[in-house]
KEZA-791274 format. One record per residue (C-alpha): residue number from 1; residue in three letters; y, x, z. Coordinates in steps of 0.1 Angstrom, whole numbers, padded with zeros to 4 digits. Example, Ala and Ser with C-alpha at 12.3 -4.5 7.8 and 13.67 -1.06 7.14 Angstrom:
BEGIN
<marvex i="1" aa="ALA" y="-0045" x="0123" z="0078"/>
<marvex i="2" aa="SER" y="-0011" x="0137" z="0071"/>
//
This chain:
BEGIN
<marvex i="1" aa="UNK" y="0195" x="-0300" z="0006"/>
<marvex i="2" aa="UNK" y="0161" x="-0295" z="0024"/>
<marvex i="3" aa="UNK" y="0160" x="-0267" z="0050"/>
<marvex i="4" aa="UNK" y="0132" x="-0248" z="0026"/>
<marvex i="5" aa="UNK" y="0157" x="-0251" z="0000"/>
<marvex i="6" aa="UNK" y="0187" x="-0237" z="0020"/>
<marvex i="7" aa="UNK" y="0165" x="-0206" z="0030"/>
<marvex i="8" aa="UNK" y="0158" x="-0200" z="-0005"/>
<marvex i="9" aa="UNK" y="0191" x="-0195" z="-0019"/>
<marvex i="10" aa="UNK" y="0200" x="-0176" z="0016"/>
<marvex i="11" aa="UNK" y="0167" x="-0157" z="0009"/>
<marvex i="12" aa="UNK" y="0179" x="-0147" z="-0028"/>
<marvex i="13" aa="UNK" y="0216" x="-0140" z="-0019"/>
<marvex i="14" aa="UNK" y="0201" x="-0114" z="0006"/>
<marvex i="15" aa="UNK" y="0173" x="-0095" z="-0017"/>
<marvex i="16" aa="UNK" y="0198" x="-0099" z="-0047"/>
<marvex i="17" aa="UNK" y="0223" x="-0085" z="-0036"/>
<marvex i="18" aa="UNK" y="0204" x="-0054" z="-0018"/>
<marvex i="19" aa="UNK" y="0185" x="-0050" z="-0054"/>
<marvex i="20" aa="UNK" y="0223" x="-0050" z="-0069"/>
<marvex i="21" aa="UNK" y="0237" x="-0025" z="-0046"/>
<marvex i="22" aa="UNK" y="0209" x="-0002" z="-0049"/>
<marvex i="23" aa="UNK" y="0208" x="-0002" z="-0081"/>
<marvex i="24" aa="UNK" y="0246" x="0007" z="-0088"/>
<marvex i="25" aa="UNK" y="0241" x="0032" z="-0062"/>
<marvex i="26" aa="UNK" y="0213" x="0051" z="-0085"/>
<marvex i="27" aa="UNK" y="0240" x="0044" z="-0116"/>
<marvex i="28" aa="UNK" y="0269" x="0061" z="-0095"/>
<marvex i="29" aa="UNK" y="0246" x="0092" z="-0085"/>
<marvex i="30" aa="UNK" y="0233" x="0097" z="-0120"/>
<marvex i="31" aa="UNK" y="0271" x="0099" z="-0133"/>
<marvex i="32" aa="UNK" y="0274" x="0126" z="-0115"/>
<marvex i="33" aa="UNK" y="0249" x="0147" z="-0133"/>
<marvex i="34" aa="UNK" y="0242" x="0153" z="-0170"/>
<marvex i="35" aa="UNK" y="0218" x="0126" z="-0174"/>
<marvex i="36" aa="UNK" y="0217" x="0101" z="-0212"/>
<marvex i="37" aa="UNK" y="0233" x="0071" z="-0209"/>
<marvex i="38" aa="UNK" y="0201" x="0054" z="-0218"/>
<marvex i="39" aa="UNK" y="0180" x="0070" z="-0189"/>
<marvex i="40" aa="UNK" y="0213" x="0057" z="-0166"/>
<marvex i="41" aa="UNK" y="0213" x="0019" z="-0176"/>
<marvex i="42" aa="UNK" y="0170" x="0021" z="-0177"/>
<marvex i="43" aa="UNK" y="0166" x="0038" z="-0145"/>
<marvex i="44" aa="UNK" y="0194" x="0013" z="-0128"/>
<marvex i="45" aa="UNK" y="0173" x="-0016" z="-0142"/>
<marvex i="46" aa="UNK" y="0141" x="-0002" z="-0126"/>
<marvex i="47" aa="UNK" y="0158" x="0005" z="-0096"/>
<marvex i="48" aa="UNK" y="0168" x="-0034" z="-0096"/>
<marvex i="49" aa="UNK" y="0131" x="-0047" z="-0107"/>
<marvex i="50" aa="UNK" y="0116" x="-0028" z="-0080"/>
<marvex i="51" aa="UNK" y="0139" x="-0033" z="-0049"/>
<marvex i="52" aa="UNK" y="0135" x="-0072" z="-0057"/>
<marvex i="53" aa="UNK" y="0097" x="-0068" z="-0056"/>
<marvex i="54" aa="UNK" y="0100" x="-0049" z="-0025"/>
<marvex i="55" aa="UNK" y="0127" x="-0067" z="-0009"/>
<marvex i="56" aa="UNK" y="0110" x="-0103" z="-0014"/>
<marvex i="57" aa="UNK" y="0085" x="-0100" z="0012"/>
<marvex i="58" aa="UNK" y="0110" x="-0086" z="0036"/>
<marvex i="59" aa="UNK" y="0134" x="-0106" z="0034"/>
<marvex i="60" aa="UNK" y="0120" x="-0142" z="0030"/>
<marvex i="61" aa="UNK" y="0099" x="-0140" z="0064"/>
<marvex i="62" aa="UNK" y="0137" x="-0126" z="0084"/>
<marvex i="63" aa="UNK" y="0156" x="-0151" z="0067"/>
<marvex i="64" aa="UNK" y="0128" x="-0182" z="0076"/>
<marvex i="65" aa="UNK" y="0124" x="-0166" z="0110"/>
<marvex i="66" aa="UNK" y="0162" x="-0169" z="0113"/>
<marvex i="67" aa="UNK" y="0169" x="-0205" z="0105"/>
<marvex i="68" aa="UNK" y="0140" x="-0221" z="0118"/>
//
């Protein structure tokens, strides 16, 4: 595997998984109030959309900056 390659997947592990624990985050907080199930499971998916399109640019240049 080529060293661009290996910072990818590291890359995607990283921004993934903060996009995943975000977003169950939101989904635990809105169980606790009297929020639809439907605004729960859409609002977790935002959550998840956004924090990847926020995260990318973070992450990638650490990650690169890291390994190279």
């Amino acid at each position: 595997m080529s060293a661009e390659g290996k910072i990818a997947k590291i890359s995607a592990v990283w921004y993934l998984g903060i996009s995943f624990g975000l977003s169950l985050m939101f989904f635990v907080i809105t169980t606790l109030g009297n929020y639809p199930v439907v605004a729960r499971y859409g609002g977790a998916i935002w959550v998840f959309i956004l924090t990847i399109i926020i995260s990318m640019p973070l992450v990638i240049p650490r990650i690169k900056k890291k390994y190279q």
